[in-house]
N, C-alpha and C positions, 0 to 999 in steps of 0.2 A: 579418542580424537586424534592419538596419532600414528598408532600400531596395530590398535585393536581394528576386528575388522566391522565394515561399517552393517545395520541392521540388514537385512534382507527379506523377502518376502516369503512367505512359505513356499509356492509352489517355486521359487528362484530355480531352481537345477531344469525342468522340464520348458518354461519359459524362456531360459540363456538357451538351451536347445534349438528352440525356436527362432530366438530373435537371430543368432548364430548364424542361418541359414536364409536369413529373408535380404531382398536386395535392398538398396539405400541411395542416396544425394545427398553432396552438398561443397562445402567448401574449406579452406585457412588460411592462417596469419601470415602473412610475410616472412618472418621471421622463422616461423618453423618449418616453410616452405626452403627458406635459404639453410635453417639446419639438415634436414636430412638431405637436401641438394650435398652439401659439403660432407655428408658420411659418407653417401654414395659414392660423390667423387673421391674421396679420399680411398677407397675402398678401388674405385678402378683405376684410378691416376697416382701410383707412390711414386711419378717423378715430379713430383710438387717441387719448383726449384726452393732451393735452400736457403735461397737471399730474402724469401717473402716473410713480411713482417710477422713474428711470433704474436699468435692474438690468439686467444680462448672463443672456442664456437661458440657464440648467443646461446644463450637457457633457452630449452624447446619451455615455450609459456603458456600459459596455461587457457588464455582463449585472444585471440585476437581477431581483428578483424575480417580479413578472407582467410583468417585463422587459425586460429588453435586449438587444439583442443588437445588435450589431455595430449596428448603426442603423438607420433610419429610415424611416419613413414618416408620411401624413398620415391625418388622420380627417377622414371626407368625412360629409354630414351626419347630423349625431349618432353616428355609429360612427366611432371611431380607428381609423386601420390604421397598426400601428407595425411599426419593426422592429426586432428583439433579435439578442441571440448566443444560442443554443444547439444541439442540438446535433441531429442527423438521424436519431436513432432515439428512441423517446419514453419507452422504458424507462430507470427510473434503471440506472445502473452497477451491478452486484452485489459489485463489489469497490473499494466505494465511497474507502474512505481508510486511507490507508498510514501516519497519526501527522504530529504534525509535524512530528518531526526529518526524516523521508524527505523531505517537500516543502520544509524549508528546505536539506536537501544538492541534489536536482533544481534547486530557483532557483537558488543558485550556481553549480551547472554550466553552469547557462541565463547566468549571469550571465558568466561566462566564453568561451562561446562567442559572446555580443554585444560581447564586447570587443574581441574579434579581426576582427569585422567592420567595415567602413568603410560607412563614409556618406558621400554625396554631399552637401556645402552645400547650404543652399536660402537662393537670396538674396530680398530684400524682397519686389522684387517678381513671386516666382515663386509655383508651387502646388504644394500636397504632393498628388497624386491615389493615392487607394486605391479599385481596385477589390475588390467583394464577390460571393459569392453568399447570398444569405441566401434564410430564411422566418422570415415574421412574420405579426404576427396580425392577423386580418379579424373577430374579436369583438367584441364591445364590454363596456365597465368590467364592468360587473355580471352578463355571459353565460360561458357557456364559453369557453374556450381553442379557436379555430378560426383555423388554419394559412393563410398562402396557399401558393401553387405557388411551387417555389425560382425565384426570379429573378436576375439583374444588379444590385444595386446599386454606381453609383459616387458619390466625395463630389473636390470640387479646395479642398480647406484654403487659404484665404489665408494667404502673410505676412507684409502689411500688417502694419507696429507699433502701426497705430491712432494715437488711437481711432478705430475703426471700428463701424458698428452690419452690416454685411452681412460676414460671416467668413469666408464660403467659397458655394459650389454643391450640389447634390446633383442626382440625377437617376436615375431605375429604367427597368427595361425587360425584356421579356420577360412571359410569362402569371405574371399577380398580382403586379404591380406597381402603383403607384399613379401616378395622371397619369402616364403611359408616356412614354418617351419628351421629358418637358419637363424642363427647366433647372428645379430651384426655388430660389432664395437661403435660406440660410442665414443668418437675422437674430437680433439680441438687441433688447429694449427701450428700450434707451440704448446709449450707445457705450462699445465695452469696448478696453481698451491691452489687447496680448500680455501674457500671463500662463496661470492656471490654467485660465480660461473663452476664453481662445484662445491656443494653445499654439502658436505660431512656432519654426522649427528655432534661431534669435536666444533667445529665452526660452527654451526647456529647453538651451542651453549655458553658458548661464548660473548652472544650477543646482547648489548643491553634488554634489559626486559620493561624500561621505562619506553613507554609507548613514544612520547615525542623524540626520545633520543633513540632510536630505533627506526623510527623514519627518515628521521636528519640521516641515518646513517643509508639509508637505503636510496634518498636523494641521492648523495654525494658519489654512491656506488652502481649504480643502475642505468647501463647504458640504452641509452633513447633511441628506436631504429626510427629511419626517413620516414616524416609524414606522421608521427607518434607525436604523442604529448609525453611530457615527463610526467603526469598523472596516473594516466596509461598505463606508462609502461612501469612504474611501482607498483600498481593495480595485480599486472601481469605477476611481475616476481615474486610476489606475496603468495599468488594466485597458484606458481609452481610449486612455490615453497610448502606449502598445505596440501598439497595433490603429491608431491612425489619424495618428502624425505619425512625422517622422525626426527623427532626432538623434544627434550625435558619440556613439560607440561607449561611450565612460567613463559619459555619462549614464545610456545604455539599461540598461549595464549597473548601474548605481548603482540605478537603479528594482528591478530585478529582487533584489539584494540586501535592497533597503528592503521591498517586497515578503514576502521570509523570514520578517520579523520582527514580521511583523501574526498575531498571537493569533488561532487557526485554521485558519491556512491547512492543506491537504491535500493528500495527493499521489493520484491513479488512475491506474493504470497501463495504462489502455485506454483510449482517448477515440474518438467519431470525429465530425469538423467536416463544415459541410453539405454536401464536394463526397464525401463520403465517404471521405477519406484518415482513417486510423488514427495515433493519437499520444498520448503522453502527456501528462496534465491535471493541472492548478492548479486546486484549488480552496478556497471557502469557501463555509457557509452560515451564514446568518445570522439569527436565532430574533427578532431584531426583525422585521426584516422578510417574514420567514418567504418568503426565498429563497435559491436558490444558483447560484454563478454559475461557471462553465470558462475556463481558459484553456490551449486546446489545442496540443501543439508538436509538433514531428517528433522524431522518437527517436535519428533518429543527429543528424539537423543542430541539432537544439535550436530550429530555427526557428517563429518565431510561425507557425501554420496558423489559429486562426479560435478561436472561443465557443462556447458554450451556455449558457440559461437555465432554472432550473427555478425552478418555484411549487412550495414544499413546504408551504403549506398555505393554504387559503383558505376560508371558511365558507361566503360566497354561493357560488362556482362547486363548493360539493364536494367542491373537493381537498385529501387526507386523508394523500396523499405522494407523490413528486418528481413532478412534471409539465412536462414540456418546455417551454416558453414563447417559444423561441426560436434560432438558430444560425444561424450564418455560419461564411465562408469567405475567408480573404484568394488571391486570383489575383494580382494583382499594387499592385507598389506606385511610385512614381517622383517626379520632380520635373519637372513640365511649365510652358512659359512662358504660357500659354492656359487658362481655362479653358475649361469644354465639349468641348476636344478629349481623346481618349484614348491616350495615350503607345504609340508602337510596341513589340510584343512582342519581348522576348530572352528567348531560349532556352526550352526547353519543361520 
């Protein structure tokens, strides 16, 4: 549930070939819109004056509204190309939500089955590397929702205790990716210590594992973007937190219960994440920000598989209900001493 890598389909290798290669739409979140906006810039602009307040870049989160999904990309000039979680087909669910008590018994189980898994330490100074398949969007703010081709993306999370202002790597590849093939840092505006906005396997061990005092904490910590609900955006960070670091089994599992008890959550009992595996979804939407977001899992193994984003409503681009914006796919996950390199595969 937090290392191991998640099930897969038999023919997966000739399939990820495929989907690799076919085109796409869709949309992202704010928020990781305005993150990779800031790497870019940061990237072409190092006269960032000096006087500008030290602030840690927003967590790329893990689905949002014209959103997120699993992460990242950059916007090359004037159009952002981001990338979200959601999900590979663009129709909403028709059997959209099961209540909350179903989604809060599924997280618990979920929450169970993370407990019984082990996690691998990650020391200082190693990397958490997650690979992805996603699509994200090649639109821009105020245009339609337009998709690129599912790609590769990988990220290698530092964990550096800090402060540190570069956190980690990122890097795409395949048709419709962005800067194919480069390295790109992973920056904040000032330097940030391990915590919420860089989440170290050190720092989330850290963390109470009593589910209500673990959300108080994640209130207290979790900054709200314009137009977000503080529901939301808990929703989100949790949301990251299970998609892109490791962590001791009690925590994963503590998240997953804190999770239950966020006002909305829902259960679908179909999902399917970008490689096309089928599983069941966590969800919420959320009327501020007029999005909704997936979190897709395997049925018997309970294991994380990947996102979806929907935009469920938008004036300028039209949308009048659920619209895809986004999805990925977790392939693998590990702890590597290197970044740039890509951990040897186990097992298929």
């Amino acid at each position: 549930m937090n290392n191991s890598n998640p099930p897969r389909a038999a023919s997966a290798g000739s399939e990820t070939e495929e989907l690799l290669s076919a085109p796409a739409e869709w949309d992202l979140p704010p928020s990781r819109h305005l993150h990779y906006k800031d790497v870019l810039m940061q990237h072409i602009d190092r006269d960032r004056t000096s006087s500008a307040q030290a602030r840690p870049t927003p967590r790329r989160r893990l689905t949002r509204g014209a959103v997120l999904l699993p992460l990242a990309s950059m916007a090359l000039a004037g159009a952002l190309i981001v990338t979200l979680s959601g999900g590979d087909d663009t129709s909403a669910p028709a059997n959209r939500a099961a209540g909350a008590s179903s989604a809060s018994a599924v997280l618990n189980r979920i929450a169970v089955a993370a407990m019984a898994t082990d996690a691998t330490p990650v020391k200082d100074g190693q990397f958490v590397y997650v690979e992805r398949l996603i699509r994200s969007n090649e639109g821009t703010f105020d245009g339609p929702v337009r998709l690129s081709a599912l790609h590769k993306w990988e990220m290698w999370t530092s964990q550096d205790p800090g402060p540190v202002t570069r956190t980690g790597w990122l890097r795409e590849s395949g048709k419709g990716a962005v800067m194919p093939g480069q390295l790109i840092p992973i920056e904040s505006a000032g330097p940030v210590s391990a915590g919420i906005h860089h989440p170290t396997y050190k720092w989330l061990a850290s963390l109470p594992t009593d589910p209500d005092a673990l959300l108080k904490l994640l209130n207290a910590q979790t900054r709200v973007d314009e137009g977000e609900s503080k529901e939301q955006a808990v929703f989100s960070t949790i949301g990251s937190l299970i998609s892109e670091a490791i962590m001791p089994s009690a925590n994963a599992s503590a998240l997953y219960r804190a999770a239950a008890k966020i006002p909305g959550v829902q259960e679908i009992p179909d999902a399917v994440d970008a490689a096309g595996r089928h599983g069941i979804a966590i969800t919420r939407e959320d009327a501020s920000s007029a999005t909704r977001d997936e979190w897709i899992f395997d049925k018997d193994t309970l294991a994380f598989l990947g996102s979806r984003s929907y935009i469920t409503k938008d004036e300028v681009k039209g949308i009048t209900s659920d619209t895809l914006s986004g999805t990925s796919a977790i392939m693998q996950r590990a702890v590597v001493d290197q970044y740039g390199k890509a951990p040897a595969r186990t097992g298929s």
